[in-house]
PDB file of N, CA, C and O in Angstrom, chain B, residues numbered from 101:
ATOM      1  N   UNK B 101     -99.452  -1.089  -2.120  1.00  0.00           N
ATOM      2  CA  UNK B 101     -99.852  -0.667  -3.430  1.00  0.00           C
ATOM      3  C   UNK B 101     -99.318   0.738  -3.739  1.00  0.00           C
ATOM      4  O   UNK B 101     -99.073   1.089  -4.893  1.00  0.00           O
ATOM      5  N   UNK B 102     -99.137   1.571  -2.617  1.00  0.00           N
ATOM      6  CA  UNK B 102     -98.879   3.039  -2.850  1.00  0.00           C
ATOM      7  C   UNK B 102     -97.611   3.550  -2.829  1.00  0.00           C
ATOM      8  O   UNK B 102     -97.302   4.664  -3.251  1.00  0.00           O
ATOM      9  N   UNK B 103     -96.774   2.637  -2.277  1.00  0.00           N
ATOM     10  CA  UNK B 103     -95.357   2.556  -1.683  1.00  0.00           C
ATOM     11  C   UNK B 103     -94.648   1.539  -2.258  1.00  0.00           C
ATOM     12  O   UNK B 103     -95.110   0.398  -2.291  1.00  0.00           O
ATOM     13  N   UNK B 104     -92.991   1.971  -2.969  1.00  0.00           N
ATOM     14  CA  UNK B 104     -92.228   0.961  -2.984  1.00  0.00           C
ATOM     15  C   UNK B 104     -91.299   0.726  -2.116  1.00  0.00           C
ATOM     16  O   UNK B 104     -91.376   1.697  -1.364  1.00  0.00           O
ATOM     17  N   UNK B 105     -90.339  -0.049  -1.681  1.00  0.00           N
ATOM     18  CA  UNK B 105     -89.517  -0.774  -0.532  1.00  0.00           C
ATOM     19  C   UNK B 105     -88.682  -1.254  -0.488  1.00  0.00           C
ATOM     20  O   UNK B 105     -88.259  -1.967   0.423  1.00  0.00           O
ATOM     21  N   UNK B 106     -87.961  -0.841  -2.015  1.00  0.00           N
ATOM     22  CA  UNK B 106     -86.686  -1.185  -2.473  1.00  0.00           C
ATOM     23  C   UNK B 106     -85.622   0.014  -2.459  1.00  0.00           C
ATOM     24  O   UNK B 106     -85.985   1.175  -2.644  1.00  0.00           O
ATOM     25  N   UNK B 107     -84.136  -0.378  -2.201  1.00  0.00           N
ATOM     26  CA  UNK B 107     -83.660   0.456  -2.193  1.00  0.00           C
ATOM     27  C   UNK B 107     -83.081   0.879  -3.974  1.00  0.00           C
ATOM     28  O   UNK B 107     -82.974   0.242  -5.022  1.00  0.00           O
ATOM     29  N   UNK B 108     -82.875   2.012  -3.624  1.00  0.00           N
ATOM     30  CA  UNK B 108     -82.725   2.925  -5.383  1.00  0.00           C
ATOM     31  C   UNK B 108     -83.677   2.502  -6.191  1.00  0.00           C
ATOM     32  O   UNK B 108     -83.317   2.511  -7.368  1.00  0.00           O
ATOM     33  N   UNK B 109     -84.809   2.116  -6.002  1.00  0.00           N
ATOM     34  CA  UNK B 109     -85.688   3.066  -6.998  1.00  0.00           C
ATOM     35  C   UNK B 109     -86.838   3.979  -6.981  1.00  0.00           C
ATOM     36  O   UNK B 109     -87.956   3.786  -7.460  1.00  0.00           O
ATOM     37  N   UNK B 110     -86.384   5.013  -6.345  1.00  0.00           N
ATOM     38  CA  UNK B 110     -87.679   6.054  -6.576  1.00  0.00           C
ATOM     39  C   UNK B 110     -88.534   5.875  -5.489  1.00  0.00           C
ATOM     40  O   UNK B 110     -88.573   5.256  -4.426  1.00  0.00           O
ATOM     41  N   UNK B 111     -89.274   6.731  -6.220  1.00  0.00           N
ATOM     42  CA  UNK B 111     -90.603   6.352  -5.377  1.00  0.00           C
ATOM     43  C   UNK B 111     -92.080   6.461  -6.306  1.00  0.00           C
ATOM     44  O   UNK B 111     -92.233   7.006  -7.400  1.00  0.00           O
ATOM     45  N   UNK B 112     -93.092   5.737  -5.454  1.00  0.00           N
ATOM     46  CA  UNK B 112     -94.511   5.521  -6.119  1.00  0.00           C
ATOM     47  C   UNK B 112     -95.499   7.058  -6.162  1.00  0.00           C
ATOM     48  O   UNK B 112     -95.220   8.196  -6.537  1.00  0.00           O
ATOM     49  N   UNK B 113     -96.715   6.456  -5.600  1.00  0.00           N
ATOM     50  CA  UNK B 113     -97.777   7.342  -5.477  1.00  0.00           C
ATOM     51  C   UNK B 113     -97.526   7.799  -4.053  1.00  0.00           C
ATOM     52  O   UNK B 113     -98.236   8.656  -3.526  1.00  0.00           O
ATOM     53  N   UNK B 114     -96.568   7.251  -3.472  1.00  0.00           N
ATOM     54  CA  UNK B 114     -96.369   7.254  -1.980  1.00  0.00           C
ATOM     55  C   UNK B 114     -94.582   7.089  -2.011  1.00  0.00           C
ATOM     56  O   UNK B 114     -93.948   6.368  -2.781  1.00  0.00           O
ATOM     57  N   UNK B 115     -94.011   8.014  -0.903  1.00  0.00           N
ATOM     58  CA  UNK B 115     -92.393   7.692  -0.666  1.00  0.00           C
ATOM     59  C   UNK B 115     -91.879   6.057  -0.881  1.00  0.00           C
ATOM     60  O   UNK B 115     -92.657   5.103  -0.906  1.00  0.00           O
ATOM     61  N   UNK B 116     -90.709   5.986  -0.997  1.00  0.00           N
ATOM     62  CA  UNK B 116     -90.188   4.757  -1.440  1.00  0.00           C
ATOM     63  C   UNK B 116     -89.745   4.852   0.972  1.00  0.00           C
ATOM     64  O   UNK B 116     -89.187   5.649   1.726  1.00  0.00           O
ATOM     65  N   UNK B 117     -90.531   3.365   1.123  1.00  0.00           N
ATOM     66  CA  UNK B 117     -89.833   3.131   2.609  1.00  0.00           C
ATOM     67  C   UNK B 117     -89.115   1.999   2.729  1.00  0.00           C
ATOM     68  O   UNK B 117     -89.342   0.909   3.254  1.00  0.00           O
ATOM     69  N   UNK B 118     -88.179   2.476   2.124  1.00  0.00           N
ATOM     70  CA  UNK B 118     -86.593   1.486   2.470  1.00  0.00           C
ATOM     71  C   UNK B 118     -86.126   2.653   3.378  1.00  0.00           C
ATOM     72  O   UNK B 118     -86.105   3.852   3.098  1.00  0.00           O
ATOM     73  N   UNK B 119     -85.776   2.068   4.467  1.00  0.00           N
ATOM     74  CA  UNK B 119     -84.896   3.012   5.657  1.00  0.00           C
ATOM     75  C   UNK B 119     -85.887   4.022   6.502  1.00  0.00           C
ATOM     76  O   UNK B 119     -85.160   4.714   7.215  1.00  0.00           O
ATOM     77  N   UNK B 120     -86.882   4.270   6.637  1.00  0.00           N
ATOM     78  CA  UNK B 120     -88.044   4.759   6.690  1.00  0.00           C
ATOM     79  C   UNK B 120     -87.777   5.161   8.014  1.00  0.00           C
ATOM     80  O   UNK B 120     -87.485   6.336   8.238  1.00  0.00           O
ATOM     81  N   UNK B 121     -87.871   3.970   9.306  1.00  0.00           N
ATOM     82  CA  UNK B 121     -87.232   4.191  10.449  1.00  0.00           C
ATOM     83  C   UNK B 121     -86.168   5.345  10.372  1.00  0.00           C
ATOM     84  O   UNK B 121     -85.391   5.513   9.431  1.00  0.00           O
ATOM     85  N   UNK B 122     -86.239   5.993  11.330  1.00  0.00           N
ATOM     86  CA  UNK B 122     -84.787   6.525  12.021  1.00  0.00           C
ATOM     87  C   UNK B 122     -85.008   7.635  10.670  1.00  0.00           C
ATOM     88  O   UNK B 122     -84.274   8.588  10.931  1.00  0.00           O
ATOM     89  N   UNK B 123     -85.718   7.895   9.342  1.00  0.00           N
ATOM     90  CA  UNK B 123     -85.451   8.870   8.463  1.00  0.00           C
ATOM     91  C   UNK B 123     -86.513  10.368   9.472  1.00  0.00           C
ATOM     92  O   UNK B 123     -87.295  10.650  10.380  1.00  0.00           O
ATOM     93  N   UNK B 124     -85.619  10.865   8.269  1.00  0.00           N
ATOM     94  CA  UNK B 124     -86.107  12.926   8.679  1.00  0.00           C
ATOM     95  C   UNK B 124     -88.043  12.383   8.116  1.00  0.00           C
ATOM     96  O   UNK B 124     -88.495  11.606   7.275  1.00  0.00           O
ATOM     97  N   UNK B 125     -88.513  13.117   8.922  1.00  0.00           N
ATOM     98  CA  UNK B 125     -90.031  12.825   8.579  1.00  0.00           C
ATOM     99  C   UNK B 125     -90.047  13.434   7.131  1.00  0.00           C
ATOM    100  O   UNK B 125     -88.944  13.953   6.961  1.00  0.00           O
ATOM    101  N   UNK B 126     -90.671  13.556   6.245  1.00  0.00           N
ATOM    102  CA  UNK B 126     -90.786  14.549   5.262  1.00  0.00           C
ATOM    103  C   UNK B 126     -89.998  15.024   4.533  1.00  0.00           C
ATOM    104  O   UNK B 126     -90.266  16.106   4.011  1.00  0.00           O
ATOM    105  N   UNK B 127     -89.116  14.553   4.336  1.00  0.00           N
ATOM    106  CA  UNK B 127     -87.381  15.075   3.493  1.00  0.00           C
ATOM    107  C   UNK B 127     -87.044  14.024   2.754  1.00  0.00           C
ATOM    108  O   UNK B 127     -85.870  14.084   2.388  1.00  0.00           O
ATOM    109  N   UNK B 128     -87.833  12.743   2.265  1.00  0.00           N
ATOM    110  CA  UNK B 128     -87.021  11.819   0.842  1.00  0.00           C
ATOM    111  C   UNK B 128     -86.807  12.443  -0.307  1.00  0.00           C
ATOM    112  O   UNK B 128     -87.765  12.644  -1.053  1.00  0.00           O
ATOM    113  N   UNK B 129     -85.586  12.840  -0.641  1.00  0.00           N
ATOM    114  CA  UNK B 129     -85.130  13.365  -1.786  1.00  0.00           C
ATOM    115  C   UNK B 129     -86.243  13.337  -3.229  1.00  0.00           C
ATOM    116  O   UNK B 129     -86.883  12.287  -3.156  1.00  0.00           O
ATOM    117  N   UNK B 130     -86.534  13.904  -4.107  1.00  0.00           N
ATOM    118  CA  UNK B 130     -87.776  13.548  -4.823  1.00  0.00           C
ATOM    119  C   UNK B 130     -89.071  13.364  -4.709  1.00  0.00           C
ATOM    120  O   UNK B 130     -89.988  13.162  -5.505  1.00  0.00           O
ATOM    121  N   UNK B 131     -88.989  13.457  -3.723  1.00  0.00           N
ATOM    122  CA  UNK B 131     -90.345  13.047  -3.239  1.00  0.00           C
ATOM    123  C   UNK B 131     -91.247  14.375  -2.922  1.00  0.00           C
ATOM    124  O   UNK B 131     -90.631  15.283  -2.364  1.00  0.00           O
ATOM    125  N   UNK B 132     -93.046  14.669  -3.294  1.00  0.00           N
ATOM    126  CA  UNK B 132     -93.218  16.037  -3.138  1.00  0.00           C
ATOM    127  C   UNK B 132     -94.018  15.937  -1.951  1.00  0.00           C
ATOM    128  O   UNK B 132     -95.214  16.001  -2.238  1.00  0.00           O
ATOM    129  N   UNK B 133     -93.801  15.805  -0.734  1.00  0.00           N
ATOM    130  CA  UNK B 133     -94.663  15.854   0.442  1.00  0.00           C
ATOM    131  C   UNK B 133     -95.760  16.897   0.957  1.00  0.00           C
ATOM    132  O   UNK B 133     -95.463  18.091   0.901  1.00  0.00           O
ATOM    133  N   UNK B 134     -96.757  16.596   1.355  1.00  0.00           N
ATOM    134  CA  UNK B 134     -97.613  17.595   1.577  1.00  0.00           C
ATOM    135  C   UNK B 134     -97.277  18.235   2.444  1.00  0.00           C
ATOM    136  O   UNK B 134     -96.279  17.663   2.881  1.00  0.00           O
ATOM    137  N   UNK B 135     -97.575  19.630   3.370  1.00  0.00           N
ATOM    138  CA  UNK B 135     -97.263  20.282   4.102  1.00  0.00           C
ATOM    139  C   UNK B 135     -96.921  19.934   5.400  1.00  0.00           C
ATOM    140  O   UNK B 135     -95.910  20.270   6.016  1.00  0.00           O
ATOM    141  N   UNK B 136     -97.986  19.123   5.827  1.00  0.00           N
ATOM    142  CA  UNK B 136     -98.042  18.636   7.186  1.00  0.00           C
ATOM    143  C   UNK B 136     -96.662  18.144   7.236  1.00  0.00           C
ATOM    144  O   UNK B 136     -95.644  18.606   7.753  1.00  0.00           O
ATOM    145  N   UNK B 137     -96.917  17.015   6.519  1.00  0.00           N
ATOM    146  CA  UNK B 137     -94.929  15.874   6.669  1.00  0.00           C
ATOM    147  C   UNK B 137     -93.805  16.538   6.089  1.00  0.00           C
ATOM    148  O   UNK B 137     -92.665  16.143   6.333  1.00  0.00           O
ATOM    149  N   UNK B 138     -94.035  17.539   5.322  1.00  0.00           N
ATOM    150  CA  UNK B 138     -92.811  18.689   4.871  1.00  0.00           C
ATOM    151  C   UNK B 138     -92.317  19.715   6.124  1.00  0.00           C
ATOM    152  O   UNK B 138     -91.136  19.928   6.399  1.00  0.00           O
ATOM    153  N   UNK B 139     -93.137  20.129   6.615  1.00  0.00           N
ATOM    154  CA  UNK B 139     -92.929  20.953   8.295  1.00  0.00           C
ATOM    155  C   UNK B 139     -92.627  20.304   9.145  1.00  0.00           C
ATOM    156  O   UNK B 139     -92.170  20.774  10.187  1.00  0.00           O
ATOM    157  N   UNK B 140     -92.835  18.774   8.895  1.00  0.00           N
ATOM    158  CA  UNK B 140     -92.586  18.255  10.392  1.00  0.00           C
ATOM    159  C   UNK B 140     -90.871  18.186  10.998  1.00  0.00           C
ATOM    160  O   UNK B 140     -89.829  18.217  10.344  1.00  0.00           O
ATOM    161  N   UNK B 141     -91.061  18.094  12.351  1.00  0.00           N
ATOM    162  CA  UNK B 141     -89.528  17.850  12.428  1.00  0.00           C
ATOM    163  C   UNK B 141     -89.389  16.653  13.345  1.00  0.00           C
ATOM    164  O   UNK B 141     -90.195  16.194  14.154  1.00  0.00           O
ATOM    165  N   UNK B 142     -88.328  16.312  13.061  1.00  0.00           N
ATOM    166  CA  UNK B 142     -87.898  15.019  13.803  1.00  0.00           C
ATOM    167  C   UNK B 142     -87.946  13.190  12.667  1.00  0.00           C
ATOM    168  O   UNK B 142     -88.192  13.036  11.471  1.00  0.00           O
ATOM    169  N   UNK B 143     -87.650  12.328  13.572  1.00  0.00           N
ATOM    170  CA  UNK B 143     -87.318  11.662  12.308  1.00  0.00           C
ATOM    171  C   UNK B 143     -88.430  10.519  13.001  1.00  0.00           C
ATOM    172  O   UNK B 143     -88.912  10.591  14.132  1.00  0.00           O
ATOM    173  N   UNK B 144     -88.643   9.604  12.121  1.00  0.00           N
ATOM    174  CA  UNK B 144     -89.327   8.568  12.086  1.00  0.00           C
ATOM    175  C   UNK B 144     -88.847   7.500  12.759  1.00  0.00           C
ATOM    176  O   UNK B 144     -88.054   6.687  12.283  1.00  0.00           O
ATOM    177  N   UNK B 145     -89.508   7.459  14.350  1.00  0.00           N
ATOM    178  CA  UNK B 145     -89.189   6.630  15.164  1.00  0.00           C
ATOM    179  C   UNK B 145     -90.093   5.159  15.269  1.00  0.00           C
ATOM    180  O   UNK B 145     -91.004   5.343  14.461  1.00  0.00           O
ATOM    181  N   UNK B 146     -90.244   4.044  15.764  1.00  0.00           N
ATOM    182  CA  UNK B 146     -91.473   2.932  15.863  1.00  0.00           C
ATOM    183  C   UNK B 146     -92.840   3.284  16.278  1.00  0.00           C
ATOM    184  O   UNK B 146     -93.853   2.704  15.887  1.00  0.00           O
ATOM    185  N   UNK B 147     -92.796   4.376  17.180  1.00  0.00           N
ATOM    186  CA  UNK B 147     -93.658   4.990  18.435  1.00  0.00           C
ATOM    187  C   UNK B 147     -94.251   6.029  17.019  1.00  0.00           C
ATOM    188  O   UNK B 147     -95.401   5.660  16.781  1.00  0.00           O
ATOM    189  N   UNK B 148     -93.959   6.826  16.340  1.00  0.00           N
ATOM    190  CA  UNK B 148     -94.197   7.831  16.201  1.00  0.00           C
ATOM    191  C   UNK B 148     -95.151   7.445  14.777  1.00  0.00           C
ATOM    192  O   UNK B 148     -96.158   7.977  14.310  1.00  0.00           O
ATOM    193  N   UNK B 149     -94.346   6.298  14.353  1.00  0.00           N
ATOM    194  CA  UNK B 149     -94.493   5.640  12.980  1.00  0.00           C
ATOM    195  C   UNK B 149     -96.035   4.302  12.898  1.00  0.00           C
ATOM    196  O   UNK B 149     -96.768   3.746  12.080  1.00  0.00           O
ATOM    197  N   UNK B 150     -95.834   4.364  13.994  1.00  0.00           N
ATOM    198  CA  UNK B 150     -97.304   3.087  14.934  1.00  0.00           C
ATOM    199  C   UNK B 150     -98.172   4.014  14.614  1.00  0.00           C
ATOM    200  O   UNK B 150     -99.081   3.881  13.795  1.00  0.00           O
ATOM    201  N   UNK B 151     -97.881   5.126  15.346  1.00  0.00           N
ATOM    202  CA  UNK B 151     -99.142   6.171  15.226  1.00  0.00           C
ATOM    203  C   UNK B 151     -99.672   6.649  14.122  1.00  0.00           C
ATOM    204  O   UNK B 151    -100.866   6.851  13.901  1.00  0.00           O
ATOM    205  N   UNK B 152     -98.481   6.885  13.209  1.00  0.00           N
ATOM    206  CA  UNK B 152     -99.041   7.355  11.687  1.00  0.00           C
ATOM    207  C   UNK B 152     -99.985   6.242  10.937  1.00  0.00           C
ATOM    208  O   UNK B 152    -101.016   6.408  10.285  1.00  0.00           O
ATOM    209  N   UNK B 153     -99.202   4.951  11.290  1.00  0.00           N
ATOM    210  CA  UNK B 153    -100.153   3.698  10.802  1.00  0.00           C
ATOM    211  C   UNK B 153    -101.278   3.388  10.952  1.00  0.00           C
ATOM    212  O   UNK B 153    -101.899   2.755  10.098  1.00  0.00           O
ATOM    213  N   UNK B 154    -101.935   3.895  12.428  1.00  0.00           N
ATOM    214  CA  UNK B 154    -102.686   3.552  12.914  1.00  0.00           C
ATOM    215  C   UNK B 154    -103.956   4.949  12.528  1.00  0.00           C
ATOM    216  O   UNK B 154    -105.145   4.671  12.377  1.00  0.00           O
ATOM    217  N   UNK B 155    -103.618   5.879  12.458  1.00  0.00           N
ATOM    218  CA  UNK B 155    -104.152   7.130  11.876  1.00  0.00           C
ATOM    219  C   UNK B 155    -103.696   8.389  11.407  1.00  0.00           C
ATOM    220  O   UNK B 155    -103.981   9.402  12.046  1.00  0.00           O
ATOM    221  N   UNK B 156    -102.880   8.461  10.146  1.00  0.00           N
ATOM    222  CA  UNK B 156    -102.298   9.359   9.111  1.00  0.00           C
ATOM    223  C   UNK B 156    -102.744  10.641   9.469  1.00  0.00           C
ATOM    224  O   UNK B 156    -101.913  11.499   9.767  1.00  0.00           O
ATOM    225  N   UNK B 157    -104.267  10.951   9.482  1.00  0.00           N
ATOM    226  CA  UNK B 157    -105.096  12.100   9.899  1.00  0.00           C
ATOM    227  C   UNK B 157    -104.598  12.462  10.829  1.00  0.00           C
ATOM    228  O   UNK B 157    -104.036  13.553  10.925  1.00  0.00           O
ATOM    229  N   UNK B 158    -104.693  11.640  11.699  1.00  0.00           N
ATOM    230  CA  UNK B 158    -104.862  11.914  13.654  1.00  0.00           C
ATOM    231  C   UNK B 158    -103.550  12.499  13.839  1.00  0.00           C
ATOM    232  O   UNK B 158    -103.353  13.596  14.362  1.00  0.00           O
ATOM    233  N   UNK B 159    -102.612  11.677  13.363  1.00  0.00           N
ATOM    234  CA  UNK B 159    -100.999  11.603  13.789  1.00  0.00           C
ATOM    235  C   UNK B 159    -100.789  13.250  12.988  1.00  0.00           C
ATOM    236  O   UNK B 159    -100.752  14.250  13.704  1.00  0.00           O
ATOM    237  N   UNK B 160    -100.729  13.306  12.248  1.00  0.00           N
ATOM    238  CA  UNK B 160    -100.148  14.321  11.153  1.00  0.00           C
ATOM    239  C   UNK B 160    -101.154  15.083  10.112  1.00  0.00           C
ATOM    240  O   UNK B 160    -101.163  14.776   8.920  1.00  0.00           O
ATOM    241  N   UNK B 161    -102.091  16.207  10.710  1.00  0.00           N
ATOM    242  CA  UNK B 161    -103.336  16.137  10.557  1.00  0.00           C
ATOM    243  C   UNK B 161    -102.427  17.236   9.009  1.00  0.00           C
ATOM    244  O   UNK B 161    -101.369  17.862   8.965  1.00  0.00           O
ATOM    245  N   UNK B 162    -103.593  16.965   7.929  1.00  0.00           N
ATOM    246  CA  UNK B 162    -103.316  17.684   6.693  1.00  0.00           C
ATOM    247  C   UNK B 162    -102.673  16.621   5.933  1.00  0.00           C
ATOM    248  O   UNK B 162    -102.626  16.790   4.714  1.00  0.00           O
ATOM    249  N   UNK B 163    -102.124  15.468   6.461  1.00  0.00           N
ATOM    250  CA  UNK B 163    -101.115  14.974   5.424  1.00  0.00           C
ATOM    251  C   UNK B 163    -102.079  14.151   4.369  1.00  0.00           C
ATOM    252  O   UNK B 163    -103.047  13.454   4.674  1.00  0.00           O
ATOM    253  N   UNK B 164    -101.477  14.457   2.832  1.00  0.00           N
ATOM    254  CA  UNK B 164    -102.306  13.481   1.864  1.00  0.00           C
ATOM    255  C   UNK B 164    -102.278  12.059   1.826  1.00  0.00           C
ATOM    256  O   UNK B 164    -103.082  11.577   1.027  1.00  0.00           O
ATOM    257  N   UNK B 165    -101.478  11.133   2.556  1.00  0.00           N
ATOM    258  CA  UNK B 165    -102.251  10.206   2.504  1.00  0.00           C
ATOM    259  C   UNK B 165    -103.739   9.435   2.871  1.00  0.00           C
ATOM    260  O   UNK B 165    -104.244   9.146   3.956  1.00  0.00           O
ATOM    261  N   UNK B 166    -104.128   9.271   1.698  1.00  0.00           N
ATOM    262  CA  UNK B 166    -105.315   8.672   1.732  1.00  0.00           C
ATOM    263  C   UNK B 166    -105.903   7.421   2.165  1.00  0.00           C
ATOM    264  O   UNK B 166    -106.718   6.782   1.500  1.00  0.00           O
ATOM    265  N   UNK B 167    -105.495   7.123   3.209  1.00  0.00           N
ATOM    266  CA  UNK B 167    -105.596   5.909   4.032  1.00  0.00           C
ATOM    267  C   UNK B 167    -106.107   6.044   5.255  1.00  0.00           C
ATOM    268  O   UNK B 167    -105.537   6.932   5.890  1.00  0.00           O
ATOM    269  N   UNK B 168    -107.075   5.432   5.902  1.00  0.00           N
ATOM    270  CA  UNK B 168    -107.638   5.448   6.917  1.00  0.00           C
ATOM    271  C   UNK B 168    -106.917   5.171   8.274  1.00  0.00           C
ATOM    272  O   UNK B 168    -107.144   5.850   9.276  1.00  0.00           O
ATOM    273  N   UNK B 169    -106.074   4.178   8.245  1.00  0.00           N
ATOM    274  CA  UNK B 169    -106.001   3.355   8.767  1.00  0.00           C
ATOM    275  C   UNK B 169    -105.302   2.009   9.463  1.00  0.00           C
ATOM    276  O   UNK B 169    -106.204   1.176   9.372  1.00  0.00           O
ATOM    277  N   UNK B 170    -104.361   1.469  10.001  1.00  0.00           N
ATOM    278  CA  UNK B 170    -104.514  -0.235  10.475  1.00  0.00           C
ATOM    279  C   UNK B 170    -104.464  -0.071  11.768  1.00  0.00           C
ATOM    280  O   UNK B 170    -103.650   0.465  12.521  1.00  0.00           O
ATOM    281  N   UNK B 171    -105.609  -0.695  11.933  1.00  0.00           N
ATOM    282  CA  UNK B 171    -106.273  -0.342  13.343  1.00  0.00           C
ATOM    283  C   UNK B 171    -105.969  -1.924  13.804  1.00  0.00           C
ATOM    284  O   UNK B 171    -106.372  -2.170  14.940  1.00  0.00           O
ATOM    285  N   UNK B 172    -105.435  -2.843  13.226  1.00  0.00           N
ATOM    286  CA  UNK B 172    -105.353  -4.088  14.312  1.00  0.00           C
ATOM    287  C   UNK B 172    -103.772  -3.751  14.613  1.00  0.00           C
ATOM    288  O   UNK B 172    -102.865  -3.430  13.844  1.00  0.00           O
ATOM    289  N   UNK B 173    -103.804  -3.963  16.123  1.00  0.00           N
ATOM    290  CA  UNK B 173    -102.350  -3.982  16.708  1.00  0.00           C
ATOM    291  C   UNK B 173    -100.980  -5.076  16.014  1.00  0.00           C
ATOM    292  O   UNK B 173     -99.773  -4.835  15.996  1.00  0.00           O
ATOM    293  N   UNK B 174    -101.647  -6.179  15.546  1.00  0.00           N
ATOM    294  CA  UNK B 174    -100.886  -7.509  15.015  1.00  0.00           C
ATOM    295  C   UNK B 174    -100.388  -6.572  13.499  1.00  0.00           C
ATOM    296  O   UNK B 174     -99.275  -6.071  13.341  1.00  0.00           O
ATOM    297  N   UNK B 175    -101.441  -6.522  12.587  1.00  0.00           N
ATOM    298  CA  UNK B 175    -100.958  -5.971  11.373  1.00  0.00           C
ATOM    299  C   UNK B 175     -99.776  -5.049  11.734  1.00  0.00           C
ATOM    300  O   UNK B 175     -98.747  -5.448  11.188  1.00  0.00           O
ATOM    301  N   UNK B 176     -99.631  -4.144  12.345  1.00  0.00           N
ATOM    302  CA  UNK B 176     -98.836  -3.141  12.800  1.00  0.00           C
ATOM    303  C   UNK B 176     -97.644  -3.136  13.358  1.00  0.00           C
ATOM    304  O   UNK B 176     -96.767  -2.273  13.411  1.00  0.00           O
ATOM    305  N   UNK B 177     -97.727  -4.304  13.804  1.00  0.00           N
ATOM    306  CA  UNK B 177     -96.202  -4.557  14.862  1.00  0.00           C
ATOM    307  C   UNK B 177     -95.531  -5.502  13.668  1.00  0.00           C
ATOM    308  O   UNK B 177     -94.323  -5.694  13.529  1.00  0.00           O
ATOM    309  N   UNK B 178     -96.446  -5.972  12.953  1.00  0.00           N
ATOM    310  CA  UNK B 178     -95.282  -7.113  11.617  1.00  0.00           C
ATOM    311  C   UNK B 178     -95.245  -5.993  10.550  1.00  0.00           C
ATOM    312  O   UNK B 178     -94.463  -6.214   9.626  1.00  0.00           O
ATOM    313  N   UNK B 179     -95.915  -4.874  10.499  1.00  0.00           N
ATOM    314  CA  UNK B 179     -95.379  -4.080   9.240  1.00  0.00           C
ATOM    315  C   UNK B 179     -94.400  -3.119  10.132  1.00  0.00           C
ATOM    316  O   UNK B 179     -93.511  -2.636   9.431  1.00  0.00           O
ATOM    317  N   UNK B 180     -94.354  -2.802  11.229  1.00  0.00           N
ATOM    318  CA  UNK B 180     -93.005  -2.141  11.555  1.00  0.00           C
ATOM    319  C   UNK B 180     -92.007  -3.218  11.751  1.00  0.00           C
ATOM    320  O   UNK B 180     -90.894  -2.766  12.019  1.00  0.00           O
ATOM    321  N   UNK B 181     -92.063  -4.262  11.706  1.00  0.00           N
ATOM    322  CA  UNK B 181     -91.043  -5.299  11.694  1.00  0.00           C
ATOM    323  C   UNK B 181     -90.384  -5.233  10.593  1.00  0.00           C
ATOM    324  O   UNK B 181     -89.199  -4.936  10.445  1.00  0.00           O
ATOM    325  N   UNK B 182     -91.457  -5.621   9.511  1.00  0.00           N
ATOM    326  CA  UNK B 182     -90.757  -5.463   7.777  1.00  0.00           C
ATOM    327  C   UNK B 182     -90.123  -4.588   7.769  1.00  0.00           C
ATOM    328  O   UNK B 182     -89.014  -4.767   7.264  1.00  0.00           O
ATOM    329  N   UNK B 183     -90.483  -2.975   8.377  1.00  0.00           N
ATOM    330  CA  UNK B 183     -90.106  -1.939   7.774  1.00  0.00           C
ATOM    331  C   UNK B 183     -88.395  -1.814   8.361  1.00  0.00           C
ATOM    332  O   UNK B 183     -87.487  -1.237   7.763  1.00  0.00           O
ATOM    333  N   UNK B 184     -88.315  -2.390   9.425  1.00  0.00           N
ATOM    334  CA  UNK B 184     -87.251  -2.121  10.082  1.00  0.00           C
ATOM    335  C   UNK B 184     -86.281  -3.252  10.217  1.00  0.00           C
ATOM    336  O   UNK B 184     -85.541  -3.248  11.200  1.00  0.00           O
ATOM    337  N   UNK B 185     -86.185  -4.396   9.182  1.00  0.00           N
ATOM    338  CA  UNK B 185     -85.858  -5.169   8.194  1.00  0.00           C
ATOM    339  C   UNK B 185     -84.996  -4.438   7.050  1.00  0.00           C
ATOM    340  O   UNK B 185     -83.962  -4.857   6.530  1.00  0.00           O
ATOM    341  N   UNK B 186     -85.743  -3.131   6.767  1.00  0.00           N
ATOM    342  CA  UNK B 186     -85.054  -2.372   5.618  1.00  0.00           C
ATOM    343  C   UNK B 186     -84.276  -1.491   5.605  1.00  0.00           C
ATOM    344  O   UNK B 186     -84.369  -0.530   4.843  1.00  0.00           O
ATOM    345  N   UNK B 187     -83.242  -1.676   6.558  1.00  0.00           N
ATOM    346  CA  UNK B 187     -82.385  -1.056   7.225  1.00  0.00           C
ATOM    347  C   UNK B 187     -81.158  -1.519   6.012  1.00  0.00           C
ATOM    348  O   UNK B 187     -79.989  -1.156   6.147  1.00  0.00           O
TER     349      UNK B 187
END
């Protein structure tokens, strides 16, 4: 709902994650990131990206997304599947 997943257009209420994997954490062109994911360094690996999924807070404490959460392991391993589909 918060995110679009297409490539070239924009982005939502949330970064556009087409290519998401393997991207600079916090650096989508247009996009106004909160501090936490604007400072961060390094790029968006499966491992690193599980974790954000699994807790936004925990992983990357300050960042505005407003999501709790996907705490089932299944949901998680088929949305990093999709995501890395969008290559």
């Amino acid at each position: 709902m918060c995110h679009l997943a297409e490539p070239g257009v924009g982005h939502s209420v949330g970064p556009n994650l087409h290519g998401v994997l393997g991207a600079t954490i916090g650096k989508a062109d247009g996009y106004p990131y909160s501090e936490a994911l604007a400072q961060s360094d390094g790029h968006w690996t499966r491992q690193l990206l599980d974790a954000f999924i699994y807790a936004p807070q925990k992983a990357k404490p300050g960042t505005s997304m407003p999501f709790e959460g996907l705490k089932s392991d299944v949901e998680r391993r088929d949305l990093l599947c999709f995501l890395e589909d969008l290559k």
